[in-house]
Backbone as XML, in Angstrom:
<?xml version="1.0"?>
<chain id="A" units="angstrom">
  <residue number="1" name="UNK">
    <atom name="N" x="172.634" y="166.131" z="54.219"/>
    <atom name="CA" x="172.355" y="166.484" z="55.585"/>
    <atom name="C" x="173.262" y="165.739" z="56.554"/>
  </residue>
  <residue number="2" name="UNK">
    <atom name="N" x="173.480" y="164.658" z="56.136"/>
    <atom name="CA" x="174.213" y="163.805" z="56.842"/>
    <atom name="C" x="175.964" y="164.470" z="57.097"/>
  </residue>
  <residue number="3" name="UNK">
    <atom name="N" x="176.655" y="165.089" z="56.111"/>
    <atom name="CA" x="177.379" y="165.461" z="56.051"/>
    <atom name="C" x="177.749" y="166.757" z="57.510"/>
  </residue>
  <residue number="4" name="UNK">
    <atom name="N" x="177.140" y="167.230" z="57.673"/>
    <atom name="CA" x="176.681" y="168.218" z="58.450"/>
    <atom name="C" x="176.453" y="167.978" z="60.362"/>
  </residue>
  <residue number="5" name="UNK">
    <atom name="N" x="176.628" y="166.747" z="60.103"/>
    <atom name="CA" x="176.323" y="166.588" z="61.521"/>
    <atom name="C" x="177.750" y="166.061" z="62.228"/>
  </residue>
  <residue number="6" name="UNK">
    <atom name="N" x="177.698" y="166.994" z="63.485"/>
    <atom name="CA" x="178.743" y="166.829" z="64.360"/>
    <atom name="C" x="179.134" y="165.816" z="64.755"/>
  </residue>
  <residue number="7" name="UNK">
    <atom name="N" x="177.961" y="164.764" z="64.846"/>
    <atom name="CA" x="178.450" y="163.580" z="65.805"/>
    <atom name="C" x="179.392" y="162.637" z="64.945"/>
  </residue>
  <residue number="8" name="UNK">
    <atom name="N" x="179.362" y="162.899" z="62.957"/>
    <atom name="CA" x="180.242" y="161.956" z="62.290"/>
    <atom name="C" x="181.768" y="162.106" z="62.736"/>
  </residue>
  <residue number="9" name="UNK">
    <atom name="N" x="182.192" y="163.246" z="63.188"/>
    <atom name="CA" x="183.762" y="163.571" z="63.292"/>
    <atom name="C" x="184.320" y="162.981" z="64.648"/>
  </residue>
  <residue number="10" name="UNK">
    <atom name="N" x="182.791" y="162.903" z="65.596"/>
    <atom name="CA" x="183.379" y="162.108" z="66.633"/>
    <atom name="C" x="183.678" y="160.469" z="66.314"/>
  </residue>
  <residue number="11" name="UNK">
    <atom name="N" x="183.453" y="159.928" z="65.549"/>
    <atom name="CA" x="183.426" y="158.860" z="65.592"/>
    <atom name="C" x="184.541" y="158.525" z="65.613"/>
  </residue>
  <residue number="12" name="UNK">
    <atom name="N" x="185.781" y="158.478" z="64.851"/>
    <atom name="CA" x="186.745" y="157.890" z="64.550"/>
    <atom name="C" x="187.719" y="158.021" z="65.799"/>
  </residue>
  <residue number="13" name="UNK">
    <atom name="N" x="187.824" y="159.226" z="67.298"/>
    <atom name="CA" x="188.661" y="158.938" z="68.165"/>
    <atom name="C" x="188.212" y="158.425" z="69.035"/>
  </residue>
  <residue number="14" name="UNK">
    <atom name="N" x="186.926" y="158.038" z="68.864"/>
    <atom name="CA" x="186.251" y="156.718" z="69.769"/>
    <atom name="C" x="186.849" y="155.656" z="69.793"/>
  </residue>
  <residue number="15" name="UNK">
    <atom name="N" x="186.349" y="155.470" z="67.785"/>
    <atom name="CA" x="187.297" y="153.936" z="67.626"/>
    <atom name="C" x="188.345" y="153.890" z="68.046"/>
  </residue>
  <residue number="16" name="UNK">
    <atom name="N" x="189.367" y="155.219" z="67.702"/>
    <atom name="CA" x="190.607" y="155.206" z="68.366"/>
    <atom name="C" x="190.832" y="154.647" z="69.779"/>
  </residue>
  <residue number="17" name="UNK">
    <atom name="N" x="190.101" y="155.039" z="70.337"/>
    <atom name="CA" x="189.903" y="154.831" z="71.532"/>
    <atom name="C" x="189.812" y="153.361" z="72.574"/>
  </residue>
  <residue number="18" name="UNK">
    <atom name="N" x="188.625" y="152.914" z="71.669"/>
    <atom name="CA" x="188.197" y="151.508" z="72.109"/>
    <atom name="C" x="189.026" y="150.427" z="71.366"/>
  </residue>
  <residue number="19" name="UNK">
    <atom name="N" x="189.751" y="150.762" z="70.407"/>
    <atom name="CA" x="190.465" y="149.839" z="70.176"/>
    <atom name="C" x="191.926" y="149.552" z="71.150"/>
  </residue>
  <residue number="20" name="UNK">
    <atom name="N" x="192.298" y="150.875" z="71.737"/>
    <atom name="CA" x="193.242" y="150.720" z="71.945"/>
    <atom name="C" x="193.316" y="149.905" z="73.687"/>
  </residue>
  <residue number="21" name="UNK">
    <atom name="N" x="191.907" y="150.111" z="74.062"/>
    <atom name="CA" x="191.617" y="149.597" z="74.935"/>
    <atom name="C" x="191.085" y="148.052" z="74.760"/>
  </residue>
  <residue number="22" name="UNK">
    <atom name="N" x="191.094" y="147.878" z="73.556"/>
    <atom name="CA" x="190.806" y="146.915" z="73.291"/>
    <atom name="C" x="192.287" y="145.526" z="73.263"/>
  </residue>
  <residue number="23" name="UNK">
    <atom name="N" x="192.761" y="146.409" z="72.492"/>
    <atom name="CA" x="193.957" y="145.697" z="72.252"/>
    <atom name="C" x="195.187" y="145.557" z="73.864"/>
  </residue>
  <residue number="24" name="UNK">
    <atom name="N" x="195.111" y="146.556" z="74.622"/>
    <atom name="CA" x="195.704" y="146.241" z="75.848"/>
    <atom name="C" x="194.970" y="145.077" z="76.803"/>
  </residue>
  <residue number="25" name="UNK">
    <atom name="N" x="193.621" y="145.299" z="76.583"/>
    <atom name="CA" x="192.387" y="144.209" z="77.151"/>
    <atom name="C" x="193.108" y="142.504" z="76.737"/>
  </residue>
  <residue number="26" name="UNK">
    <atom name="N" x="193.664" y="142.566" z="75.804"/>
    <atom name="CA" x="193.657" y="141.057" z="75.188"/>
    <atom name="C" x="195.169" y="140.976" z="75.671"/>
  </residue>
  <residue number="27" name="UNK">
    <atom name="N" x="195.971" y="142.253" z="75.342"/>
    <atom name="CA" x="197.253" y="141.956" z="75.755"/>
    <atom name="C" x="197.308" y="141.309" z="77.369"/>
  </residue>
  <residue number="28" name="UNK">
    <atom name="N" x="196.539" y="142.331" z="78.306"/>
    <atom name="CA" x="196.622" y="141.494" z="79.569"/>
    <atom name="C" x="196.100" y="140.215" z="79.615"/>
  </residue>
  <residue number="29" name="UNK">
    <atom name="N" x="194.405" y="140.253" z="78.692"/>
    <atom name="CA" x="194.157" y="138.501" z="79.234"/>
    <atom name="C" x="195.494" y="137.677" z="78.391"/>
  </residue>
  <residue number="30" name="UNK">
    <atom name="N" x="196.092" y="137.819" z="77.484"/>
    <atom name="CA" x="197.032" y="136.411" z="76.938"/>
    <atom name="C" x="197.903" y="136.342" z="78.098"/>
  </residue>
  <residue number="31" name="UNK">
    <atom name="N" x="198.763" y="137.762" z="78.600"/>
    <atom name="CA" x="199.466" y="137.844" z="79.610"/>
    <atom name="C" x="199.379" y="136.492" z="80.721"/>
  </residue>
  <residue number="32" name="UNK">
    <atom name="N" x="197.851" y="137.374" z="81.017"/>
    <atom name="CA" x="197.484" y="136.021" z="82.148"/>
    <atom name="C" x="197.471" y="134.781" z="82.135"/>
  </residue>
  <residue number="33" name="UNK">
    <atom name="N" x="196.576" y="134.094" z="80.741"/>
    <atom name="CA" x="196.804" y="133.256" z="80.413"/>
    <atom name="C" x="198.195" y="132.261" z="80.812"/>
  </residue>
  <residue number="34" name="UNK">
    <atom name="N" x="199.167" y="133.254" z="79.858"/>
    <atom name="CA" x="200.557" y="132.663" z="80.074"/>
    <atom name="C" x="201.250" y="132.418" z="81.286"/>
  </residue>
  <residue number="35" name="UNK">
    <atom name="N" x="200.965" y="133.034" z="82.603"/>
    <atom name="CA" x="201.724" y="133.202" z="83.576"/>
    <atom name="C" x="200.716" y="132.385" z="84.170"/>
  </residue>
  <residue number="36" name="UNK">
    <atom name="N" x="199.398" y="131.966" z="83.624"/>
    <atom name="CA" x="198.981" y="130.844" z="84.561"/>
    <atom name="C" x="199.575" y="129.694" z="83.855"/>
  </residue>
  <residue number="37" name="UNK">
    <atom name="N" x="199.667" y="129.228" z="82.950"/>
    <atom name="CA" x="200.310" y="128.080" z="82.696"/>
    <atom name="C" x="201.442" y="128.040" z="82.958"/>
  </residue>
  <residue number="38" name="UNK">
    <atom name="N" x="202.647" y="128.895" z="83.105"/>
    <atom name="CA" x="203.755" y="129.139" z="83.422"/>
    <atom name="C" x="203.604" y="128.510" z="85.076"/>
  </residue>
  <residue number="39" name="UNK">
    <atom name="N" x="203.041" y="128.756" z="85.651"/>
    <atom name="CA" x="202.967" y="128.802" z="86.885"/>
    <atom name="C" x="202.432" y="126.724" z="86.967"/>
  </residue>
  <residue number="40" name="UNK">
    <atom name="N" x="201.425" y="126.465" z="86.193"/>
    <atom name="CA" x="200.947" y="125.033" z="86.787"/>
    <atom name="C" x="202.727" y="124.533" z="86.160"/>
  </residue>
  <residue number="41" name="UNK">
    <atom name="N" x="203.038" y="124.665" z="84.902"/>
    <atom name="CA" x="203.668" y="123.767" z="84.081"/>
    <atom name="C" x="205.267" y="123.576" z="85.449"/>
  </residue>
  <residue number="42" name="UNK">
    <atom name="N" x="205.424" y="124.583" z="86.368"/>
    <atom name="CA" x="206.154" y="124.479" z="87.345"/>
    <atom name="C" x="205.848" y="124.359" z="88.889"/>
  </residue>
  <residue number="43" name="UNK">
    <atom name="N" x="204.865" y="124.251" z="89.020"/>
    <atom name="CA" x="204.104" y="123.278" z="90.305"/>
    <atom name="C" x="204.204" y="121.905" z="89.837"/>
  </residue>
  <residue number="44" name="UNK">
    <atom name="N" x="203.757" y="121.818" z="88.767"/>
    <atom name="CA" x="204.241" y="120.201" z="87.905"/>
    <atom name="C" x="205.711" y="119.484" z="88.011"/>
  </residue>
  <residue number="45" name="UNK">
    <atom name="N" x="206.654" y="120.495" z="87.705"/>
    <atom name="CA" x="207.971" y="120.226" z="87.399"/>
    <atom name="C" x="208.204" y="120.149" z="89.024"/>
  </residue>
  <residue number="46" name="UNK">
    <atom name="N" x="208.053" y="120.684" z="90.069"/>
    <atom name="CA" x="208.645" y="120.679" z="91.365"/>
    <atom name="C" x="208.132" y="119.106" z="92.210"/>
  </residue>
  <residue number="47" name="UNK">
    <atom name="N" x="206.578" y="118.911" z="91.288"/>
    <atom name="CA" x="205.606" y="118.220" z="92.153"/>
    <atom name="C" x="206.902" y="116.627" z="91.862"/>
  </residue>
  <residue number="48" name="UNK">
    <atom name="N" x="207.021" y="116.609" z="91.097"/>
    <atom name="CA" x="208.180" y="115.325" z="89.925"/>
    <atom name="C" x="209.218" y="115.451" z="90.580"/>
  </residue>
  <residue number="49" name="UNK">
    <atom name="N" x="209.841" y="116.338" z="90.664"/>
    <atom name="CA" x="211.642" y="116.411" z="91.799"/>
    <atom name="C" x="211.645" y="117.800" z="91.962"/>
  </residue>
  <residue number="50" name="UNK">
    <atom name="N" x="211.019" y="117.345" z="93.557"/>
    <atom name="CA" x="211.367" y="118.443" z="94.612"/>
    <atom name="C" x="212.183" y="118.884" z="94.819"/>
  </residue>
  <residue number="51" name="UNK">
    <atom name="N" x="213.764" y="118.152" z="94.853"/>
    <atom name="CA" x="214.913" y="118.542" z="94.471"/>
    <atom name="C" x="215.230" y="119.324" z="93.605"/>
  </residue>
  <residue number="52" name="UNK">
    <atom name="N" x="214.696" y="119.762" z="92.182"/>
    <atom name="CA" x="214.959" y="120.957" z="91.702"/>
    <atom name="C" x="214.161" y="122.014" z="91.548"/>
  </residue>
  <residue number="53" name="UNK">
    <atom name="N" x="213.590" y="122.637" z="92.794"/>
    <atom name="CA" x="212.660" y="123.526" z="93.289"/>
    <atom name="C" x="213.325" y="124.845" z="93.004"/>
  </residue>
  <residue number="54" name="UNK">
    <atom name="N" x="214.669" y="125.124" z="93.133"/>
    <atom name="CA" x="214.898" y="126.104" z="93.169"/>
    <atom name="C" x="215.524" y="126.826" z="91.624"/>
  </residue>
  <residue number="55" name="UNK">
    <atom name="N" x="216.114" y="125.701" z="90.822"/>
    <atom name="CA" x="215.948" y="125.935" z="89.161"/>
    <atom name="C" x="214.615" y="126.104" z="88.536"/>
  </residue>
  <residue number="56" name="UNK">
    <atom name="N" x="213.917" y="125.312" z="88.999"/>
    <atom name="CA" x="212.543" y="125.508" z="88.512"/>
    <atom name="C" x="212.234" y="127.029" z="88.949"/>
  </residue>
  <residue number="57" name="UNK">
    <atom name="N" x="211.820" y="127.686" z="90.301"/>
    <atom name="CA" x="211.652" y="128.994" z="90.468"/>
    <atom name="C" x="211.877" y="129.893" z="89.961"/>
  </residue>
  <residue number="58" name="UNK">
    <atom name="N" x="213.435" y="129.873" z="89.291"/>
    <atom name="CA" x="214.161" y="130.973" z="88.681"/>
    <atom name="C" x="213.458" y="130.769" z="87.354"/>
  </residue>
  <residue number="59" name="UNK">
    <atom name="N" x="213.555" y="129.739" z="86.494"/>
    <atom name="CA" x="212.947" y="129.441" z="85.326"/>
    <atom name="C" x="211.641" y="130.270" z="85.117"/>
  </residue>
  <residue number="60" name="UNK">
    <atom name="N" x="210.845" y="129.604" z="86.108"/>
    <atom name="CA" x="209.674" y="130.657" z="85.892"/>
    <atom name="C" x="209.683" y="132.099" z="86.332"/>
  </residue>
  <residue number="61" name="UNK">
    <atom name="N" x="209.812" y="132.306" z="87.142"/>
    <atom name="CA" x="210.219" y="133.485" z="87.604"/>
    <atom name="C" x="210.502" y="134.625" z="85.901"/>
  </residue>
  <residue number="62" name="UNK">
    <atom name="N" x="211.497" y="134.191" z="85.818"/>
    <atom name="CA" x="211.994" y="134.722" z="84.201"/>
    <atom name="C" x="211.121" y="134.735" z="83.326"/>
  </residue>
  <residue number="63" name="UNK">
    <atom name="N" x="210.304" y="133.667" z="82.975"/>
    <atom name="CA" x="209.414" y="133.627" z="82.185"/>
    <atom name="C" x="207.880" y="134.690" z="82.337"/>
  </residue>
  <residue number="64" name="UNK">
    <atom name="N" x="207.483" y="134.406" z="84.114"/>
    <atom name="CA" x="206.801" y="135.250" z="84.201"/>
    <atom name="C" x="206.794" y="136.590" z="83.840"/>
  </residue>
  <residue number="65" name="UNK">
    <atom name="N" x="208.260" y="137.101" z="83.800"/>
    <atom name="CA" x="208.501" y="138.478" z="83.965"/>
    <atom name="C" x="208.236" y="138.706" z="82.062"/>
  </residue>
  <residue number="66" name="UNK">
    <atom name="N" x="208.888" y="138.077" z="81.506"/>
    <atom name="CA" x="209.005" y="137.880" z="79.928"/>
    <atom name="C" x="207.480" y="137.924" z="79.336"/>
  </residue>
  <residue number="67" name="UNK">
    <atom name="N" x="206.630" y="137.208" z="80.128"/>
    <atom name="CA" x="205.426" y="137.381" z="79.771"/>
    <atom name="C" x="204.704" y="138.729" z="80.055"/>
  </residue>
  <residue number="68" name="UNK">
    <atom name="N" x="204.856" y="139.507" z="81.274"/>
    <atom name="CA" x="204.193" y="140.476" z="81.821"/>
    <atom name="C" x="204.493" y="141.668" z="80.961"/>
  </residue>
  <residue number="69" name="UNK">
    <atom name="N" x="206.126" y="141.336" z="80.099"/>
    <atom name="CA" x="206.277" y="142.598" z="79.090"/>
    <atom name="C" x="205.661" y="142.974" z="78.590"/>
  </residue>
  <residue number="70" name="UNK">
    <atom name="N" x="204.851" y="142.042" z="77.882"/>
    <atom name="CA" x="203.980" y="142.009" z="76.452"/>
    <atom name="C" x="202.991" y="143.242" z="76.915"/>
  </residue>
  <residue number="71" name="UNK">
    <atom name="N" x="202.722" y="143.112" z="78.119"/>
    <atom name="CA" x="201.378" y="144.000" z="78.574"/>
    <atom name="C" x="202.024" y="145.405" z="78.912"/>
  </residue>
  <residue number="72" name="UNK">
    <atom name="N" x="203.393" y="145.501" z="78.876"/>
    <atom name="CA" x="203.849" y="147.154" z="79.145"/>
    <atom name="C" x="203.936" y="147.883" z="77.929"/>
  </residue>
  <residue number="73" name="UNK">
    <atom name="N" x="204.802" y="146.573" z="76.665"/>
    <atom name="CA" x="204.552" y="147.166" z="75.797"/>
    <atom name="C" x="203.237" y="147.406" z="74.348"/>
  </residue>
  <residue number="74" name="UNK">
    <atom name="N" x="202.254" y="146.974" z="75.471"/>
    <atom name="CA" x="200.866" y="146.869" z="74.544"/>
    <atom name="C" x="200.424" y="148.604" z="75.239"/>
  </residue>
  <residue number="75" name="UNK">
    <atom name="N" x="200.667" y="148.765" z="76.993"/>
    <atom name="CA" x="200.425" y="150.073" z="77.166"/>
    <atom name="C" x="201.206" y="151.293" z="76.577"/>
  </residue>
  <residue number="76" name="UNK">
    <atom name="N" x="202.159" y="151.392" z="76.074"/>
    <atom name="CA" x="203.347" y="151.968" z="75.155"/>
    <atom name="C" x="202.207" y="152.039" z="73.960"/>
  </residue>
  <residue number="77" name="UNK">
    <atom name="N" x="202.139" y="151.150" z="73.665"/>
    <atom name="CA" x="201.626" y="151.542" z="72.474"/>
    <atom name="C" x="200.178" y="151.842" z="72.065"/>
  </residue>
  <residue number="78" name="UNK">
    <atom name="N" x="199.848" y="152.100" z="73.091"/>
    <atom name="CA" x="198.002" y="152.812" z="73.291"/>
    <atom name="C" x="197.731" y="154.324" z="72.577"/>
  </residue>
  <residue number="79" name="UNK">
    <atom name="N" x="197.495" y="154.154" z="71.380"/>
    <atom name="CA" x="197.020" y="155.271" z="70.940"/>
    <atom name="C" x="196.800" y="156.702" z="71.353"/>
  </residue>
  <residue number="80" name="UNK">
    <atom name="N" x="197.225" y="157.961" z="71.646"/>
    <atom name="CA" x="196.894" y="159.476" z="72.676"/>
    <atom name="C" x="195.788" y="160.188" z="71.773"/>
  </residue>
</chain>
């Protein structure tokens, strides 16, 4: 009887589904994660020599961007 019922065939593009939302979910929180530490570890570095405020910026800057990838290509790869 079990065989027979409609709701088993839905199941699997659910999972499809929630995983893939799942997996972009984590991609953004590490994202964040990273670009918040990115961010103290160079309030730190400026707070030490103000004088190199503006190497430091670019540094992160770059990094931020390097980090934010991860989350374009976690949406790329979201299951249809």
């Amino acid at each position: 009887m079990a065989e027979n019922n409609p709701n088993k065939k839905m199941i699997l593009p659910m999972l499809a589904e929630i995983s893939g939302s799942i997996h972009v979910g984590l991609a953004a929180l590490g994202a964040a994660i990273g670009v918040g530490l990115i961010g103290m570890g160079a309030a730190s570095a400026v707070g030490r020599n103000p004088g190199a405020a503006t190497p430091i910026l670019v540094q992160a800057i770059l990094a931020i961007a390097l980090a934010e990838a991860i989350v374009f290509y976690a949406l790329f790869l979201v299951p249809k």
